[in-house]
N, C-alpha and C positions, 0 to 999 in steps of 0.2 A: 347585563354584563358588558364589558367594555373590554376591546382589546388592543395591545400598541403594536404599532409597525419596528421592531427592534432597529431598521433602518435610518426613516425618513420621521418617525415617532407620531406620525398617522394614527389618529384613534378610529376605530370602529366602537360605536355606540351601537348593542343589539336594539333599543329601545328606539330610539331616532331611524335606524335604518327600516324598521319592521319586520326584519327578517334578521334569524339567528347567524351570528358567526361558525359557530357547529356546522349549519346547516348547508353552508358556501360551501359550490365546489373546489376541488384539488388543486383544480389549475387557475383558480381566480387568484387576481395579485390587487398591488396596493394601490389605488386610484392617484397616486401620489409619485410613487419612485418604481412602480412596479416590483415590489419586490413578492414572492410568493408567499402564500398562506401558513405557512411553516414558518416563516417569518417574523408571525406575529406570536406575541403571548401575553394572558389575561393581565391586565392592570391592579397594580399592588396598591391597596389602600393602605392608610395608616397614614402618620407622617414619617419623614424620610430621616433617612439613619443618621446619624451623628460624624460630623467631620472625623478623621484619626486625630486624638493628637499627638501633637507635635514632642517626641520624646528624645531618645539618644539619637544622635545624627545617624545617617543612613547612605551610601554610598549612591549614585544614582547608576553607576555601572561596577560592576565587582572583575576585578582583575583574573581574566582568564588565560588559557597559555591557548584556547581555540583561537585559531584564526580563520578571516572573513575568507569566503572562496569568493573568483572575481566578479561572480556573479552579484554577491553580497555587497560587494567592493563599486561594483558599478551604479546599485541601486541608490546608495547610501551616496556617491557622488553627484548621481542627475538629480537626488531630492537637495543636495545642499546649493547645487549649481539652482534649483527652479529656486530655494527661497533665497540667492542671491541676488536674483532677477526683479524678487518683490522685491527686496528693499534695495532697488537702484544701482545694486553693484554690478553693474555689469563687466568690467575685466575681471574679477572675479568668478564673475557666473561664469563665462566664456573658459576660463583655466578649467574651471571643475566640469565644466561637461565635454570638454577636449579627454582628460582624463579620465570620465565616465566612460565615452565611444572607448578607449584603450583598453579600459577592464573589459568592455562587453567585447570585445574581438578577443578576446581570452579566454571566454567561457567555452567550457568543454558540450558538446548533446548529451544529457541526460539519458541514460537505457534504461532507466527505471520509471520516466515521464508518461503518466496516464493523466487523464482526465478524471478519473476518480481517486487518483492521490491527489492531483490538485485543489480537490473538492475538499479533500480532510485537513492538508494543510492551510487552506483558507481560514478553513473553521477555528484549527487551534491558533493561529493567528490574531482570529477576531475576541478568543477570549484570551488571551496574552495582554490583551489594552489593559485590563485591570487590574493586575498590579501596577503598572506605571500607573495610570489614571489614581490608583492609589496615593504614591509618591509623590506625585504632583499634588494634589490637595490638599497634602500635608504638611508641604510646605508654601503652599498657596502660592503656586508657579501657575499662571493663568495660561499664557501660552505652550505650557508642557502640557495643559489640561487639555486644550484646544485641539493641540494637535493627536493627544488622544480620541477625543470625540468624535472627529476628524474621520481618524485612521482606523477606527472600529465599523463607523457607520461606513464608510468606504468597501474595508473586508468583506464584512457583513455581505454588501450588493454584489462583491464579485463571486462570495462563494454562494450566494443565492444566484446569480446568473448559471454558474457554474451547472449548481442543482436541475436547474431545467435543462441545462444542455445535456443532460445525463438522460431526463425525462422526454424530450421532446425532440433533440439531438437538430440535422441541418435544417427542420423546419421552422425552429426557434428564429433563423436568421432569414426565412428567405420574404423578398419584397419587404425589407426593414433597414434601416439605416442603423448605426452606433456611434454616440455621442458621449465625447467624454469633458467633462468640466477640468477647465483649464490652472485651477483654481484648488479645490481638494480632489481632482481625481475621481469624484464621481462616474459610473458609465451607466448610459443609459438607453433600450433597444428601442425607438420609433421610428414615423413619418420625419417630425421635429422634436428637438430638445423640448423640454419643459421649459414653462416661462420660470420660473424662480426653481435653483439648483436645491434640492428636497434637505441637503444635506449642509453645505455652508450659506446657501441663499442668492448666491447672486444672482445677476436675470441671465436670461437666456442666450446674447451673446458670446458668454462667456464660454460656452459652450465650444468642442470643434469634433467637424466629423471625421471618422475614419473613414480617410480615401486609400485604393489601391487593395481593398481584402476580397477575396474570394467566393463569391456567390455560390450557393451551391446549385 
């Protein structure tokens, strides 16, 4: 039996390892991205399902009267400001993340903020990609893909980080570093980053630590 890391896409081969997936403890994670054993699930044989196709147009956002809160408003500007950054524009990037700080000095504290709601809106989150990831392949927008693949494996690791801190709480962090990939947002708890980022690939560089957080 074989199983994937829904992550970093890690296989565990029962056969190759000599010892059962079943059989691994609770707390063991992925030799890979770390992500926890919960993480994984058995590999689907067959071949792979059939593109949509391509039928009546489809809107890619449907006209709401909800509006963003600033928090929304902030997030939504420091990701347009980072990928203005990739592609060189930088007055650009600089406008939108001036305006990003401005949202974020707006946001109100949450009283409803836990640690285990965080866990669940992660979650519903990470499976939100699939219908876009849907949309995107149907009309074979490559970079809408990407940044799905992206932004699920991303979720995915923070609401599995999340999960152990639920489990294992300020021990999860102590004598450990956190790295986060500069690039998709990856995070990751070691010594050192990984040499190649589990999730878009690049090397280890790219990588930056979290300076200034709280030891416990």
């Amino acid at each position: 039996m074989r199983y994937v890391c829904q992550v970093c896409g890690y296989v565990y081969d029962d056969e190759k390892e000599g010892v059962s997936f079943e059989s691994l403890p609770d707390d063991w994670q992925c030799p890979l991205c770390g992500a926890r054993k919960s993480d994984f699930l058995p590999e689907e044989g067959g071949a792979p399902a059939d593109k949509p196709k391509k039928e009546a147009p489809v809107k890619y956002m449907e006209e709401s009267d909800e509006k963003l809160t600033a928090g929304q408003l902030a997030a939504l500007l420091s990701n347009l400001a980072r990928g203005c950054e990739k592609q060189y524009m930088a007055k650009e990037s600089r406008m939108l993340g001036e305006l990003a700080d401005h949202m974020r000095g707006l946001v109100q504290p949450a009283g409803d903020a836990t640690v285990e709601r965080l866990a669940e809106e992660l979650k519903s989150d990470a499976e939100g990609y699939r219908d876009v990831r849907s949309r995107a392949d149907m009309y074979s927008d490559r970079g809408a893909a990407r940044i799905c693949v992206w932004g699920e494996k991303v979720t995915r690791m923070c609401a599995s980080l999340t999960e152990r801190y639920l489990a294992e709480g300020d021990a999860m962090l102590e004598g450990k570093e956190i790295w986060i990939c500069t690039v998709c947002g990856f995070i990751y708890i070691g010594d050192t980053p990984p040499e190649k980022c589990p999730v878009c690939k690049v090397p280890a560089w790219k990588f930056e630590k979290v300076e200034g957080r709280r030891n416990a």
